[in-house]
N, C-alpha and C positions, 0 to 999 in steps of 0.2 A: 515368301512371295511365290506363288503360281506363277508358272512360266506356262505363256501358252503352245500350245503342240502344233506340233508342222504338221501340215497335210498335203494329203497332194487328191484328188480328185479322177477316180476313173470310170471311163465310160466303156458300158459292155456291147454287143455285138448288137442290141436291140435299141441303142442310144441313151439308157438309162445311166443315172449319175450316182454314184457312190463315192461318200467324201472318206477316206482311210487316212490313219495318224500314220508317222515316222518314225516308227522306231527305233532307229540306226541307222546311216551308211555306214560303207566301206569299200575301196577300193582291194582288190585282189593282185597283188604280184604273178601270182602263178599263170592267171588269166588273163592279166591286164586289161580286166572291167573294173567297174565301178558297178555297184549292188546296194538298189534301198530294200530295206524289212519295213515292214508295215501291219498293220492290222487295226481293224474293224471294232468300234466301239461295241459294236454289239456282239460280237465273239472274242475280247481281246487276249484269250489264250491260243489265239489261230493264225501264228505269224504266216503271213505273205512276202515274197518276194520276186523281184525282177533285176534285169542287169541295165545300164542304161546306154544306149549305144552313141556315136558322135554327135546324130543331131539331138539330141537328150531326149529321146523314145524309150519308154517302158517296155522292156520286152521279156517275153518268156525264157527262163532257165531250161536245157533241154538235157543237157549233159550230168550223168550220174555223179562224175566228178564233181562240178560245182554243185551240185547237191550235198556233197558229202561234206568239203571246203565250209559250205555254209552252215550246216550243223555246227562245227567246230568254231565257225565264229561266233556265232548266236551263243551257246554254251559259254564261251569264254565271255563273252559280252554279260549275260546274265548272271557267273559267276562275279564280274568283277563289280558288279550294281548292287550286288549285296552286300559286297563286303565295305 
């Protein structure tokens, strides 16, 4: 059975709407955020991500750190979807 995929829906600076699936959460210790991945049916090797702040707004990652953090989970995330 197909499970259907989460989405969440964002709108760019021109108010245009773009629907993107859910690839993952995760919350982060180190940062004590919480982080969705996502990405785009039409590029879906082009994971996306934001952190999501108290009122539940998508915001942008800024910090090299959680950059790096997020590689690591994504990796370990897609290692363990394989096995």
């Amino acid at each position: 059975m197909d499970k259907e995929l989460e989405t969440i829906v964002m709108v760019d600076e021109n108010g245009n709407q773009k629907k993107l699936n859910i690839y993952f959460t995760y919350h982060s210790e180190t940062f004590n955020k919480n982080y969705v991945v996502f990405y785009d049916n039409e590029d879906p090797d082009n994971l996306l991500a934001c952190f999501v702040d108290e009122k539940g707004n998508l915001l942008d990652i800024t910090s090299d750190e959680e950059y790096d953090e997020l590689d690591e989970v994504i990796e370990d995330f897609q290692n363990e979807k394989e096995s």
